[in-house]
N, C-alpha and C positions, 0 to 999 in steps of 0.2 A: 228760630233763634238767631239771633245777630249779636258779633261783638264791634263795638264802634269806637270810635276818638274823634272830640272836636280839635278841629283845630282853628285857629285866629285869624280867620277870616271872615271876614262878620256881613252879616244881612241888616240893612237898617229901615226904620219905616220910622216915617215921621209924620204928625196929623195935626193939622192949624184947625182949629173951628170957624167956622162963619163963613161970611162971604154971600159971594150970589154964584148958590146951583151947586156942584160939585166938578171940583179939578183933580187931575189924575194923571201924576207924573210917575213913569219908569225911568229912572237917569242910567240904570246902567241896561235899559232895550233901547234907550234914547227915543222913547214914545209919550207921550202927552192926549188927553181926553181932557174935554170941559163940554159937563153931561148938565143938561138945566136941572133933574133932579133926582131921588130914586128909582122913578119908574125909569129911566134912562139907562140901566145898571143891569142892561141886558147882553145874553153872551152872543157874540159877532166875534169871535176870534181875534180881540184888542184888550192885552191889560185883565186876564179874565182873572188872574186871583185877586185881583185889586180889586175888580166889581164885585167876583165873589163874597169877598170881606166883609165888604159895605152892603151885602145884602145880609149877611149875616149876623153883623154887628153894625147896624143903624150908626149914625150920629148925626147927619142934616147936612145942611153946609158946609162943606171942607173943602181943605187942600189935603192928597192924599199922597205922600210922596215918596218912594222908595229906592235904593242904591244898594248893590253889592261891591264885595271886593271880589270876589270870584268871577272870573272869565262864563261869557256865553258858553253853556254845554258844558261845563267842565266836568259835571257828574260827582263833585263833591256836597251832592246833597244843597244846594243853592236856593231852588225853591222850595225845598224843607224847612228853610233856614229862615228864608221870603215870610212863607204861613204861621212860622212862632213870632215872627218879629210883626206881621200887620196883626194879629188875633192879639198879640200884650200891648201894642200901641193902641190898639181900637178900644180893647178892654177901660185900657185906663181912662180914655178918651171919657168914657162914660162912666168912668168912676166905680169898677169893679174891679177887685185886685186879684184872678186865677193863679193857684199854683204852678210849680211848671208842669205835673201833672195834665191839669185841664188844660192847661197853653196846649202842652202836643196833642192829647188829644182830639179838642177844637180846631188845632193846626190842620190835623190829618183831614179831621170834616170835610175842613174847606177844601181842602184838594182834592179829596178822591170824590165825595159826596157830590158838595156845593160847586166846584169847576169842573167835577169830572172827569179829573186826570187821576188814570189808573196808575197804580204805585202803592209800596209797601209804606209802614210807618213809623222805621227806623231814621229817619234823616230829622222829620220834627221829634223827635224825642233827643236826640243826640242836641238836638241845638237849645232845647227847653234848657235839660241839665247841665250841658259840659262834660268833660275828662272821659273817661273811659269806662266806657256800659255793658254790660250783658242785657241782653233784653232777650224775653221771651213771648210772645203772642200767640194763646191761647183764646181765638176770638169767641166772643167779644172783649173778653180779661187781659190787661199786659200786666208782665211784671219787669221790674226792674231792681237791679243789683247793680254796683260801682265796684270794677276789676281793681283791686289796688297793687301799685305796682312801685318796688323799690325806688325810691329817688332819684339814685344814681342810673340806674337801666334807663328809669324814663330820659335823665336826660339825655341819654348816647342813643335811647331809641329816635328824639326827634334829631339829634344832630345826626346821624347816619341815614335817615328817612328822605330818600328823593324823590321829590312829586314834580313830576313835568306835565304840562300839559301841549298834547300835538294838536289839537284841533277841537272845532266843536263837535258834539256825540250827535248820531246821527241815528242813535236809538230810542225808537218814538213809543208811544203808547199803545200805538197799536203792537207794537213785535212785540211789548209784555202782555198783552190780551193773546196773542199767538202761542207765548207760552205756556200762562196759565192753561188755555184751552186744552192744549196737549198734554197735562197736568192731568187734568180733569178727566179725560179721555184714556191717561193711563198709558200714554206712549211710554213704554220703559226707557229710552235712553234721556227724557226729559225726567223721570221720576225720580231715577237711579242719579241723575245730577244734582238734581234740588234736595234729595235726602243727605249727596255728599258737599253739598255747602252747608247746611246743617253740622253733620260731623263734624268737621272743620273747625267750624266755630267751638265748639264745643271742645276742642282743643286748643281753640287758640288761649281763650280764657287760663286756660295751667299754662300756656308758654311762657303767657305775659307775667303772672302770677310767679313764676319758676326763674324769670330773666335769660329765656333761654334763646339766645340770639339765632342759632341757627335752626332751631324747631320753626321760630318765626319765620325765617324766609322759607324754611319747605313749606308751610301751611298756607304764605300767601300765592306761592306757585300754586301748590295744588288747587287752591279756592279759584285761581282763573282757570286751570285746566276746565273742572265744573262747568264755570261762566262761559266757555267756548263752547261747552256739549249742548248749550241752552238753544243757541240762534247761531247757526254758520256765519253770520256778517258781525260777531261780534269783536272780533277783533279784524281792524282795519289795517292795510298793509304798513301805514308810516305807525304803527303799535306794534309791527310785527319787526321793522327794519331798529326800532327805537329798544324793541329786546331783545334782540339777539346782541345790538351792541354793548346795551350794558350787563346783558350775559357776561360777552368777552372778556369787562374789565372787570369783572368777581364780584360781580351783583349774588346774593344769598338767594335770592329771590323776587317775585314782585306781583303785581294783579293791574287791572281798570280798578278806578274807581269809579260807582256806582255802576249804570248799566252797560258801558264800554261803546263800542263802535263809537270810538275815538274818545275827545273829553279828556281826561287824567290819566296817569296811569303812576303808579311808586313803587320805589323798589327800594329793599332796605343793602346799604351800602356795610362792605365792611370796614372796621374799626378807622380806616385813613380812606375816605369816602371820595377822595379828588378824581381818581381815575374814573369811577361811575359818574361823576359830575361833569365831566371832558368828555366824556362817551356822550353822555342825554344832550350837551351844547350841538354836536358834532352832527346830529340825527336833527337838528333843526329843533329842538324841545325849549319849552319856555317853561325856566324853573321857579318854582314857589315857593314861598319858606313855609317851612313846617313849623309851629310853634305849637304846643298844646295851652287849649282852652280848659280849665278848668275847675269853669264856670258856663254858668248857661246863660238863659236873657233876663236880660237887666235893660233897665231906666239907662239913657248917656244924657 
């Protein structure tokens, strides 16, 4: 179970037809491919969800071109964000119109399947729908539910909400294959963690539901306690220097976003948020605005 929130930072993929062969632009890896044609659309460790895509979803001749607004590594789900946005460009491409249902789930495909990066499938699905999700995964089954949350809360939850990010994440596929494994094997201090991000969530859904500000920040403390007991390198020392300071200045609380060792990390401020915002400047943090999405993908 995951609870989630988009927020306005968007992933774009854009697809020209024709041409001679296929071109393959990342503007925010600042990489470029021009493959002569399908069979070219092999994984070498360059651009692989973009081949992925295109082997997935045909269309011949193109220009294949994508951009984020989110930083390298940042761990806000980016390449979740990547796979809904090339899977509904391509889609259209060819003239099939998928729900955002099928968008995530063909998102996830592509990634975990068709490029082989291991990872959960909360990030395309947060990005199909928008606002704020419960989701549950009962594989092969998901379900999904939309947390709904007083107005007012929501807005003082994003104006209080500080997302900084110190660095790119430096947590790879393999340390989530490390964990599963230990999972699987039934290490109890790995089990007893992943049953207690679970809980968690499961709480947080009535905090948010409840407008209870300060249940929020213990539960997002708690959820990194968890995320630390998973991988000893998950939290890196300029994450460690970055929370203790905005501890000091009367942070509620705070977590990584997504798998940590480095990338994001937010903490909910209280009601006069400047003091936590002087702290995260002060630790070297590069702040992002939070704005909620509350919407999913869409045509621009």
């Amino acid at each position: 179970m995951v609870v989630t929130a988009a927020i306005r930072l968007f992933a774009r993929a854009e697809v020209r037809l024709g041409g001679s062969g296929i071109r393959l632009v990342s503007e925010e890896l600042g990489d470029e491919l021009q493959i002569l044609d399908s069979a070219g659309l092999i994984s070498d460790g360059r651009l692989e969800l973009l081949k992925a895509s295109l082997r997935i979803l045909p269309v011949g001749a193109c220009t294949l071109t994508t951009r984020s607004d989110a930083p390298p590594g940042s761990g806000l789900g980016s390449s979740g964000a990547l796979d809904v946005a090339l899977v509904a460009a391509l889609s259209a491409a060819r003239g099939e119109s998928p729900d955002p249902m099928e968008i995530a789930e063909r998102a996830y495909h592509l990634e975990s399947v068709e490029a082989g990066i291991p990872g959960g499938r909360q990030d395309q699905f947060a990005s199909s729908h928008g606002g704020f999700l419960r989701l549950d995964f009962k594989d092969p089954d998901s379900e999904l539910q939309r947390v709904k949350l007083d107005p007012g809360f929501s807005d003082d939850l994003g104006r209080r909400m500080v997302l900084c990010y110190t660095s790119a994440s430096r947590f790879s596929g393999s340390t989530i294959d490390r964990v599963m494994r230990a999972y699987d094997r039934g290490e109890p201090d790995v089990a007893r963690a992943l049953h207690g991000l679970r809980s968690v969530a499961e709480s947080m859904e009535a905090a948010l539901s409840s407008a209870d500000f300060a249940l929020v920040g213990r539960l997002l403390s708690e959820n990194w306690i968890h995320q630390q007991a998973l991988d000893p390198h998950m939290r890196t020392e300029e994450m460690a220097r970055l929370e203790r300071a905005v501890t000091a200045a009367g942070a509620l609380g705070g977590k990584a976003a997504g798998s940590g060792a480095g990338g994001c990390m937010f903490f909910l401020a209280p009601d006069d948020p400047g003091q936590v915002l002087e702290a995260a400047r002060s630790c070297g943090a590069t702040l992002l605005p939070v704005r909620w999405a509350m919407y999913g993908v869409r045509p621009c």
